[in-house]
C-alpha positions in Angstrom: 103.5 102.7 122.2 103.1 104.8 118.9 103.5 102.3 116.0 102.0 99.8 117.2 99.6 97.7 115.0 96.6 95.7 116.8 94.9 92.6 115.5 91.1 93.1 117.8 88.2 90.6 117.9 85.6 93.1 117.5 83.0 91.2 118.8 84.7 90.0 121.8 86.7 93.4 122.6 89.8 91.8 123.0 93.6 91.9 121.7 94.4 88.8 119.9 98.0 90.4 118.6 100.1 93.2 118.3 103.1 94.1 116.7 105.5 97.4 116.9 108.8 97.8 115.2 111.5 97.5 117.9 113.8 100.0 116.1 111.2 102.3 114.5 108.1 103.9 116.8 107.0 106.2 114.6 102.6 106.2 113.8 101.0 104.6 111.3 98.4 106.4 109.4 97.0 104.0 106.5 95.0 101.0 106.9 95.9 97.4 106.5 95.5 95.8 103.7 94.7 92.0 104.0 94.6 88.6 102.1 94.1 84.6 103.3 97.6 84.4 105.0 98.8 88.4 105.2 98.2 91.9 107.1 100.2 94.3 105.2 100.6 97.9 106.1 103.0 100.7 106.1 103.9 103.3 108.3 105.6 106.7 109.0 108.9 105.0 109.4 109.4 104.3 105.8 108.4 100.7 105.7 106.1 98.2 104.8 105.3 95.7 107.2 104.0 91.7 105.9 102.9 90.1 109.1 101.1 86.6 109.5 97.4 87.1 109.7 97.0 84.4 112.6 100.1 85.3 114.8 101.3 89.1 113.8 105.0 87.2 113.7 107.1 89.2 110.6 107.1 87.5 107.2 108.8 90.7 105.3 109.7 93.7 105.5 110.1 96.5 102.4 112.2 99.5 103.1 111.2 102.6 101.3 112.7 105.7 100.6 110.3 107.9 102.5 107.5 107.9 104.5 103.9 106.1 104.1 100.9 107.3 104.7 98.2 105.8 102.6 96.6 102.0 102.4 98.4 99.2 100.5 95.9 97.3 98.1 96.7 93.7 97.1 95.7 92.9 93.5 96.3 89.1 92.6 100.1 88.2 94.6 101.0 92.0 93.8 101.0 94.8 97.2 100.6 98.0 95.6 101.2 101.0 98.0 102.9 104.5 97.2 105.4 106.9 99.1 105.9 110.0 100.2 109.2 110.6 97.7 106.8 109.6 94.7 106.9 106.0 94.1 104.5 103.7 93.7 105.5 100.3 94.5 104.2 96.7 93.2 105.8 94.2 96.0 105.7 90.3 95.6 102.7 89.1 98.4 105.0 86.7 99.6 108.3 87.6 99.6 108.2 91.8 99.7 110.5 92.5 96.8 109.4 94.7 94.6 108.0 94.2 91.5 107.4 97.0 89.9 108.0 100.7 90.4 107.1 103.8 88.7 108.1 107.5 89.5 104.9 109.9 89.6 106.9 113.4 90.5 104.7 114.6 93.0 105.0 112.8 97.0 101.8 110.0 97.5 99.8 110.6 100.5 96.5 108.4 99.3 96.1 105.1 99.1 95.5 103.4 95.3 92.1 102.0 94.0 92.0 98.7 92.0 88.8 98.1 89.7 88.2 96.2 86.7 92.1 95.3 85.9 93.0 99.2 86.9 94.8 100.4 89.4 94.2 104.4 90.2 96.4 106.6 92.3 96.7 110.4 92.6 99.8 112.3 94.1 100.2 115.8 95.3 100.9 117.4 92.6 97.3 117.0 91.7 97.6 114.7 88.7 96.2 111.6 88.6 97.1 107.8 87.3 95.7 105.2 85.8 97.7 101.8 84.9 96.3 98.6 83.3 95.1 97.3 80.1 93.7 99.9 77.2 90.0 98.6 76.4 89.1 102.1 73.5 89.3 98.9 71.6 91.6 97.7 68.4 
């Protein structure tokens, strides 16, 4: 079924979850993003899906305004992860409401990078982001 989201035991080649949206079949084309408790991931159908890591049962869900096609990242208890309209979006890890958003004016197909208290992110207009602390000193 398109949409659907596996959790596979590589090494023994076998299915230990899945989970697809009963209302909303549409693909997923980023990757999962993952921390001790939470598989987070968005999909086509303009949401963002929190599931438990050891079940695939639904903790949240975040609705957004279009489409997603890139990777969440999780920085500290914040889910960053952009959308097609623009957005980027910095969701609470436990709870899925956001945070945190900021408009870039151009639709987000990539997935953000997070290094050394930055988080990078590029939309389709070309330009590029960068948000965290200022270290030029002072």
């Amino acid at each position: 079924q398109p949409g659907t989201f596996f959790c596979i035991d590589w090494q023994a080649a076998k299915i230990i979850w899945s989970y697809a949206d009963p209302d909303k079949t549409q693909p997923i084309m980023g990757s999962a993003a993952v921390s001790d408790r939470l598989v987070i991931y968005g999909g086509v159908n303009r949401t963002v899906y929190a599931l438990q890591r050891e079940s695939g049962k639904v903790v949240w869900r975040f609705p957004a305004k279009r489409r997603i096609d890139g990777s969440p990242v999780i920085a500290g208890n914040t889910v960053f992860i952009g959308a097609g309209d623009g957005r980027l979006h910095g969701l609470d890890l436990h709870t899925g409401k956001e945070k945190w958003t900021y408009e870039t004016g151009g639709s987000i197909t990539a997935s953000p990078a997070i290094s050394h208290g930055r988080l990078v992110i590029a939309n389709g207009d070309g330009t590029v982001f960068c948000f965290g602390k200022n270290n030029r000193g002072g």
